[in-house]
C-alpha positions as CSV (number, residue, x, y, z in Angstrom):
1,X,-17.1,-4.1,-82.0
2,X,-17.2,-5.1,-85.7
3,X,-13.9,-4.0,-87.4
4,X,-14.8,-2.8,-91.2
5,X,-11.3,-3.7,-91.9
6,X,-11.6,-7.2,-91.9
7,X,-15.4,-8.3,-92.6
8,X,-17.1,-8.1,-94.8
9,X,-20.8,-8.1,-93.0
10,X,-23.1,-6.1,-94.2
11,X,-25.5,-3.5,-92.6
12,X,-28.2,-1.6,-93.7
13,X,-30.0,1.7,-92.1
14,X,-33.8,2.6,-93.3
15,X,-34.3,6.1,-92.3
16,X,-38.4,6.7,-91.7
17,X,-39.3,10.2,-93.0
18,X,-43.1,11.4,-93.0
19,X,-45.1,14.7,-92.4
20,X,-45.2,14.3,-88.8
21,X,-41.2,13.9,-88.4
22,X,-39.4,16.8,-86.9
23,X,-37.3,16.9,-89.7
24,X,-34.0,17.7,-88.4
25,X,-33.9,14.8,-86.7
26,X,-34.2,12.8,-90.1
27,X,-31.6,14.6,-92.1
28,X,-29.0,14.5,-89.1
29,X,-29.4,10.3,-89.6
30,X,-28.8,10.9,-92.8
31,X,-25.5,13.3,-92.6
32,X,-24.2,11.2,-90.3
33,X,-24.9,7.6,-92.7
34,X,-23.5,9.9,-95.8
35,X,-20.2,10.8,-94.1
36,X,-19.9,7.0,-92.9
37,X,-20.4,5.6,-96.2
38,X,-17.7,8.2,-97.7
39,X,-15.5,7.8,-95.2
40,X,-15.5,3.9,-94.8
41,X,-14.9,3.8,-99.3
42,X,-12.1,6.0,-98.6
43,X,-10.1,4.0,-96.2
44,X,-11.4,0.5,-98.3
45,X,-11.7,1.8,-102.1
46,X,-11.6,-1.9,-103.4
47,X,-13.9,-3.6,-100.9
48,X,-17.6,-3.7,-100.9
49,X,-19.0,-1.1,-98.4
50,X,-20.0,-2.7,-95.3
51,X,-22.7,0.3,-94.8
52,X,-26.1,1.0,-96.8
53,X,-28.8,3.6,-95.9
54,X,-31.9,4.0,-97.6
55,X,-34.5,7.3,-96.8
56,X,-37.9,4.9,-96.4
57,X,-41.4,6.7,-96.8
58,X,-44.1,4.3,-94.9
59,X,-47.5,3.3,-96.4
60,X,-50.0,5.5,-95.9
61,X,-47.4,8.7,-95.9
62,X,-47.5,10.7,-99.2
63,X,-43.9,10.6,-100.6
64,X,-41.7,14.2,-99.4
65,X,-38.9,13.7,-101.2
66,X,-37.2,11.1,-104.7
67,X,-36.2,8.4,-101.7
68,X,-34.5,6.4,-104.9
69,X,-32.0,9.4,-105.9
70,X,-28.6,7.5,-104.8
71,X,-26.1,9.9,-102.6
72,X,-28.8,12.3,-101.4
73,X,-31.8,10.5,-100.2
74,X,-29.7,6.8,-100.7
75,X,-26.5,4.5,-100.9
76,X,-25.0,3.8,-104.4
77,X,-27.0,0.3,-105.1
78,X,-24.5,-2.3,-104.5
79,X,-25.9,-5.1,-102.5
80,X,-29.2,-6.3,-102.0
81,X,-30.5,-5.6,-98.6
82,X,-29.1,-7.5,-95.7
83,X,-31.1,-9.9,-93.3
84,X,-33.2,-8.3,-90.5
85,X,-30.4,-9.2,-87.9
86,X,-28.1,-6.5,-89.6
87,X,-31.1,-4.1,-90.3
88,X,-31.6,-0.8,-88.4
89,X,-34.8,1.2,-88.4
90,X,-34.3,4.8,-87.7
91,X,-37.4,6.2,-86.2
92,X,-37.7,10.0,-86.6
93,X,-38.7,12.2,-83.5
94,X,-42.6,13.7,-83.9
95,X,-43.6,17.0,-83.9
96,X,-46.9,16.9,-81.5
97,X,-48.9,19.7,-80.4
98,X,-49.8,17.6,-77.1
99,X,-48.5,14.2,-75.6
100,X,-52.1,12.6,-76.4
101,X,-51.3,12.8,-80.1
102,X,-48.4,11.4,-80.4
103,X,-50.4,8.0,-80.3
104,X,-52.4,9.2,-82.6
105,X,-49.7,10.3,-85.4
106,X,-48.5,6.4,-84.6
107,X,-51.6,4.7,-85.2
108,X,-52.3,6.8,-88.7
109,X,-49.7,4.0,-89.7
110,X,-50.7,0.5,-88.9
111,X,-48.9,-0.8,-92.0
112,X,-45.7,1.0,-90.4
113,X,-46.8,-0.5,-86.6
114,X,-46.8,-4.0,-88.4
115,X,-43.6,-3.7,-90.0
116,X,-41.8,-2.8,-87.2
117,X,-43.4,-5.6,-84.9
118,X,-42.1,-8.4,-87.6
119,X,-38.5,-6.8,-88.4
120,X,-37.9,-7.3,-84.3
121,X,-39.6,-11.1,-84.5
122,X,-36.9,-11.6,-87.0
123,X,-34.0,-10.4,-85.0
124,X,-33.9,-6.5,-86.3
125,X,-33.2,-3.6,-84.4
126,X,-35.0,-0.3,-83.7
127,X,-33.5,2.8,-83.0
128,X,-36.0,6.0,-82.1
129,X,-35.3,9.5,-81.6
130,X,-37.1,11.1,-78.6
131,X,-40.6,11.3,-79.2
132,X,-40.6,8.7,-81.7
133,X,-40.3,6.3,-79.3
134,X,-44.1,6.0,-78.8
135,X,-44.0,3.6,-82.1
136,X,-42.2,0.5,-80.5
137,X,-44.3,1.4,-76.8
138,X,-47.0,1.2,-78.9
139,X,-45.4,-2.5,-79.5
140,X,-45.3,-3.1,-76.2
141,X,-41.5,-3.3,-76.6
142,X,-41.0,-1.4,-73.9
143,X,-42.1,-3.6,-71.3
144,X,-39.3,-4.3,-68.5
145,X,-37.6,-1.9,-70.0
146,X,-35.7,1.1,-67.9
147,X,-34.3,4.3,-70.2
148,X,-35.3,7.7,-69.9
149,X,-37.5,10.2,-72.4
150,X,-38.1,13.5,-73.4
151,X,-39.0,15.7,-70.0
152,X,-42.2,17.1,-71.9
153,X,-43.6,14.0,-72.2
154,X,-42.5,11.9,-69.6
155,X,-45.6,11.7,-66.9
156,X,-47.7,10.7,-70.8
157,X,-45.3,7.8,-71.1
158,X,-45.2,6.5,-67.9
159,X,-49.1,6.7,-67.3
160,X,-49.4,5.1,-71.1
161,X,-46.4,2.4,-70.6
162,X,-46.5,1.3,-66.8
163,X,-44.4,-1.6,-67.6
164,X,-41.6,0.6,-68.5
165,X,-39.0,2.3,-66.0
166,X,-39.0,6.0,-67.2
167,X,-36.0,7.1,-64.6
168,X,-32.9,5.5,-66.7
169,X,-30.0,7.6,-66.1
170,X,-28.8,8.3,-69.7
171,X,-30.2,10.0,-72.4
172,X,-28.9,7.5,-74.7
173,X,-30.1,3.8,-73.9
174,X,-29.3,0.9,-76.0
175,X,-31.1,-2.5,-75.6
176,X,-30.5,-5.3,-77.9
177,X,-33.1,-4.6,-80.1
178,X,-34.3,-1.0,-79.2
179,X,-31.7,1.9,-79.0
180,X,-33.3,5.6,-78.3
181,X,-32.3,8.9,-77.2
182,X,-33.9,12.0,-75.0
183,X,-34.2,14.8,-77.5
184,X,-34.4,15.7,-81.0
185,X,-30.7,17.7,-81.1
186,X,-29.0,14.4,-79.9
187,X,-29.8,13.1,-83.4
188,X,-26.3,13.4,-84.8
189,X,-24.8,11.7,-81.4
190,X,-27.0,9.3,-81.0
191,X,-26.2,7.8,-84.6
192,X,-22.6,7.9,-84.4
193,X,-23.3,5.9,-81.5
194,X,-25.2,3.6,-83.2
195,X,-22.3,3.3,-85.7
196,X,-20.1,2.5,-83.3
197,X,-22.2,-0.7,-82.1
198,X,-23.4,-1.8,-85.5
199,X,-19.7,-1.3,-87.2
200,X,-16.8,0.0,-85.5
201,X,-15.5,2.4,-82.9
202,X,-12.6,3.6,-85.5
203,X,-16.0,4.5,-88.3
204,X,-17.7,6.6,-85.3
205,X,-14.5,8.4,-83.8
206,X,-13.7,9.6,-87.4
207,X,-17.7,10.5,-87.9
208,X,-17.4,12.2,-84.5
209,X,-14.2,13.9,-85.4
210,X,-15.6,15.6,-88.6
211,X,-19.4,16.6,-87.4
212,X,-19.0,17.2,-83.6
213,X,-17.0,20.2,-81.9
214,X,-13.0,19.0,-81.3
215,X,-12.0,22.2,-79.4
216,X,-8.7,20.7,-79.3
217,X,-8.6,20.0,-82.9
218,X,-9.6,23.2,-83.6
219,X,-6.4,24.6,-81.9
220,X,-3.8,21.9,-83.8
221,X,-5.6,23.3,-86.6
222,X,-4.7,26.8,-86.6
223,X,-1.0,25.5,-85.2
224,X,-0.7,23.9,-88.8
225,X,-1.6,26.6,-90.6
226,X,0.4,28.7,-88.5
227,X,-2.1,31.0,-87.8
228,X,-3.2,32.6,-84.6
229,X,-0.2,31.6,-82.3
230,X,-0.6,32.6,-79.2
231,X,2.3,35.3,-77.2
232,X,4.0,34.9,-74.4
233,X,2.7,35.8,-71.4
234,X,3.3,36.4,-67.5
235,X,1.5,34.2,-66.1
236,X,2.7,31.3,-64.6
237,X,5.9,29.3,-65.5
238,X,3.8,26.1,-66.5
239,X,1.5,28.5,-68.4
240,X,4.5,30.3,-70.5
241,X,6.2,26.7,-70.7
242,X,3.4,25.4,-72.2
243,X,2.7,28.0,-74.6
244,X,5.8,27.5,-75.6
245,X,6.1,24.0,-76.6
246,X,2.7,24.1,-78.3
247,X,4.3,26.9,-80.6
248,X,7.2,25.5,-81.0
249,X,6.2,21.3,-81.7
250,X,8.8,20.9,-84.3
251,X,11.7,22.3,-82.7
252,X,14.1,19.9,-80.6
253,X,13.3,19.4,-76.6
254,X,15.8,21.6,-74.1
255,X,14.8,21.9,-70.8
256,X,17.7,24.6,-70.2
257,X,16.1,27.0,-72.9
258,X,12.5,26.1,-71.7
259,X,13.6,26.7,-68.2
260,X,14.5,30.4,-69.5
261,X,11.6,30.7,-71.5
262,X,9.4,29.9,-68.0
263,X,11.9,32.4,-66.1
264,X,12.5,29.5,-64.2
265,X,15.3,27.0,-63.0
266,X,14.9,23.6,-64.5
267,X,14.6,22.1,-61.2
268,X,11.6,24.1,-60.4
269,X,10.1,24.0,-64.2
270,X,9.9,20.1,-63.7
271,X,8.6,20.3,-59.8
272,X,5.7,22.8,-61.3
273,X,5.0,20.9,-64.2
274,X,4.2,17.9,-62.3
275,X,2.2,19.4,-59.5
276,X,-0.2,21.0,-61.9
277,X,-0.2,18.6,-65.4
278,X,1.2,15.8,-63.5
279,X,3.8,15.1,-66.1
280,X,7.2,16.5,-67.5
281,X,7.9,19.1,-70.2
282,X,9.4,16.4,-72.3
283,X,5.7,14.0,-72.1
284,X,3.7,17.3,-72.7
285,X,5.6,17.7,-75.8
286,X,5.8,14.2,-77.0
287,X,1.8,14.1,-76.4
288,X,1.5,17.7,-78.0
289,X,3.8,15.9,-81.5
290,X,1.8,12.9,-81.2
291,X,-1.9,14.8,-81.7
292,X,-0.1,16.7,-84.3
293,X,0.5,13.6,-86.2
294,X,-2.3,12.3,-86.1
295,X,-4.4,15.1,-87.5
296,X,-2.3,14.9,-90.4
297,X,-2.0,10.9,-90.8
298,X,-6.2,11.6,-91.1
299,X,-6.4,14.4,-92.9
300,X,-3.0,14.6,-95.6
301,X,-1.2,12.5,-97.8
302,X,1.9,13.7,-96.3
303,X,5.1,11.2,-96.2
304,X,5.8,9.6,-92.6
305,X,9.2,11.3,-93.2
306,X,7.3,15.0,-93.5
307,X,5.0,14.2,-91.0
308,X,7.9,13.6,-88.8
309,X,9.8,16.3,-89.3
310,X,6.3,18.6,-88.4
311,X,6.9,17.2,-85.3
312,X,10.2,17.3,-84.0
313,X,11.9,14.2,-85.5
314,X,14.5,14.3,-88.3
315,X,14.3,10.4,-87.9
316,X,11.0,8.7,-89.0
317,X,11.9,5.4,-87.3
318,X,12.1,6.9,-84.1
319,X,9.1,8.9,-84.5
320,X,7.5,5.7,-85.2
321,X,8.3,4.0,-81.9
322,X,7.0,6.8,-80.2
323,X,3.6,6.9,-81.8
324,X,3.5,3.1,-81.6
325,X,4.2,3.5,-78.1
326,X,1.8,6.7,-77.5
327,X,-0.9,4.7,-79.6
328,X,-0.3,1.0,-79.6
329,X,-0.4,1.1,-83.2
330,X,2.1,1.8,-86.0
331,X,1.5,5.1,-88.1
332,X,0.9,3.9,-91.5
333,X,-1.6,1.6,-89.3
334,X,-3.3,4.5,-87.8
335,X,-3.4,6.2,-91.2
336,X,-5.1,3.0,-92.8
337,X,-8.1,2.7,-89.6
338,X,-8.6,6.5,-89.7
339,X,-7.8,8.4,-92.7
340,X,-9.9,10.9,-94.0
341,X,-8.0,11.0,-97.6
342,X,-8.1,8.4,-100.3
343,X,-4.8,7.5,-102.3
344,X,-4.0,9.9,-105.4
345,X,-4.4,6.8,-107.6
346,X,-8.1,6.4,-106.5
347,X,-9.4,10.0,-107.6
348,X,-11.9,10.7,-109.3
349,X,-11.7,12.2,-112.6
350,X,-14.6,14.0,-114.0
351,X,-14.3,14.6,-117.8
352,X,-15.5,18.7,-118.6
């Protein structure tokens, strides 16, 4: 993977949009290139972003939307495009009323057809959401080819494109030069995805983190707001151990008083917790504190000290040496590859 920290190669995403794209699948491309862009200028305000996206209307398509406004429908101009090798066209899924037409909606576009036959002659990449994928079969890209597609439509493309394997496994396939997906609601996945080949893992987990479901994250949350804390129950030991230590993250680690918490001995408590999380009390809670602190490194501008001492440690340095050895990374590193928060110093201020 390309690490954005230390290059400075730059890509460039051209999002198709036209009256015949389900739309949805165009605007998720788009939230998901926004947030990237914002996110990657926060964690490298001095350095040229390594990410551009442009909204592209093709010949022959009347225009739907301002495609030059910058921010909404564009990146902030600040390089000129890259070369074809770092390009990525975004093919929208197609709303069809039959499987017949969606060759037809393709070929109402031969300009678009011959575009995207040179940009993969000169090394580019396609990506295409479900249906749109009848644009580079069209191509005859998909020749020796084995992914899968939409069920709806699958017994149109393999009778249209014999020379491609319809069965693949996945719904997301990824060629060298032709990446698609299954449906239309994958759109958002299936471009964090593509982020993650084109740029960096670090870029897509933090894309994934803020636009996908975290149910765990969702739970740290409400622990550090101190909302919604969950009682006690009597349930199992491991069950009223656990609850416990996940209510209690910043207090100091005794077995005795879990052990009476658990209305158990502290022989048993450890024999328990192994059999069913197969680890101790004491891992369960240094895992529990190390989540914890990285939600904050990403999403405050906390101290390491105060993020410490929210979880457990009145000693930075050794809370350090855990995360490094929990992560294999220091936290001030972590905070740099995955922060969500620019420095104070970088704010904007907007004049009233």
């Amino acid at each position: 993977m390309t690490n954005t920290a230390t290059t400075d190669t730059h890509f460039e995403v051209q999002v198709l949009c036209f009256p015949e794209a389900i739309m949805g699948t165009v605007f998720s491309a788009v939230d998901v290139l926004r947030l990237a862009e914002t996110v990657l200028k926060l964690r490298n305000p001095h350095a040229p972003c390594s990410l551009s996206w442009k909204l592209v209307t093709p010949e022959g398509s009347p225009a739907l939307f301002d495609a030059s406004l910058p921010g909404a429908f564009a990146s902030t101009p600040e390089r000129p495009s890259p070369p074809a090798k770092n390009t990525l066209i975004m093919l929208p899924a197609l709303y069809a009323s039959n499987a017949p037409e969606l060759a037809i909606i393709a070929e109402r576009y031969p300009a678009l057809l011959a575009q995207l036959a040179a940009h993969t002659e000169r090394g580019g990449i396609i990506a295409a959401c479900s249906t749109g994928l009848v644009f580079p079969g069209l191509l005859g890209q998909l020749a020796g080819l084995t992914l899968d597609t939409h069920w709806a439509f699958k017994a149109y493309f393999r009778r249209r494109f014999p020379d491609c394997d319809f069965s693949g496994p996945e719904s997301m396939s990824f060629y060298p030069q032709l990446y698609s997906c299954v449906a239309p609601s994958q759109q958002t996945e299936f471009m964090i995805a593509i982020l993650a080949r084109m740029l960096d893992e670090q870029l897509a987990q933090g894309c994934a983190r803020l636009l996908l479901v975290q149910a765990e994250r969702q739970q740290l949350g409400n622990q550090l707001m101190e909302q919604d804390w969950l009682s006690m129950t009597s349930d199992s030991p491991v069950y009223r151990a656990k609850q416990w230590l996940e209510n209690h993250i910043e207090e100091p680690y005794d077995l005795a008083a879990l052990a009476a918490v658990a209305s158990s001995s502290e022989r048993t408590l450890l024999r328990h917790f192994q059999t069913v999380l197969g680890m101790t009390p004491l891992d369960y809670l240094q895992d529990l504190r190390v989540q914890r602190a990285k939600m904050m490194l990403e999403i405050s501008l906390n101290s390491l000290q105060t993020i410490a001492n929210a979880c457990g440690y009145t000693n930075a340095s050794t809370f350090s040496k855990l995360f490094r050895r929990a992560m294999g990374m220091s936290p001030g590193e972590y905070r740099r590859h995955h922060t969500f928060r620019t420095k104070r110093s970088h704010w904007r201020v907007t004049p009233h």
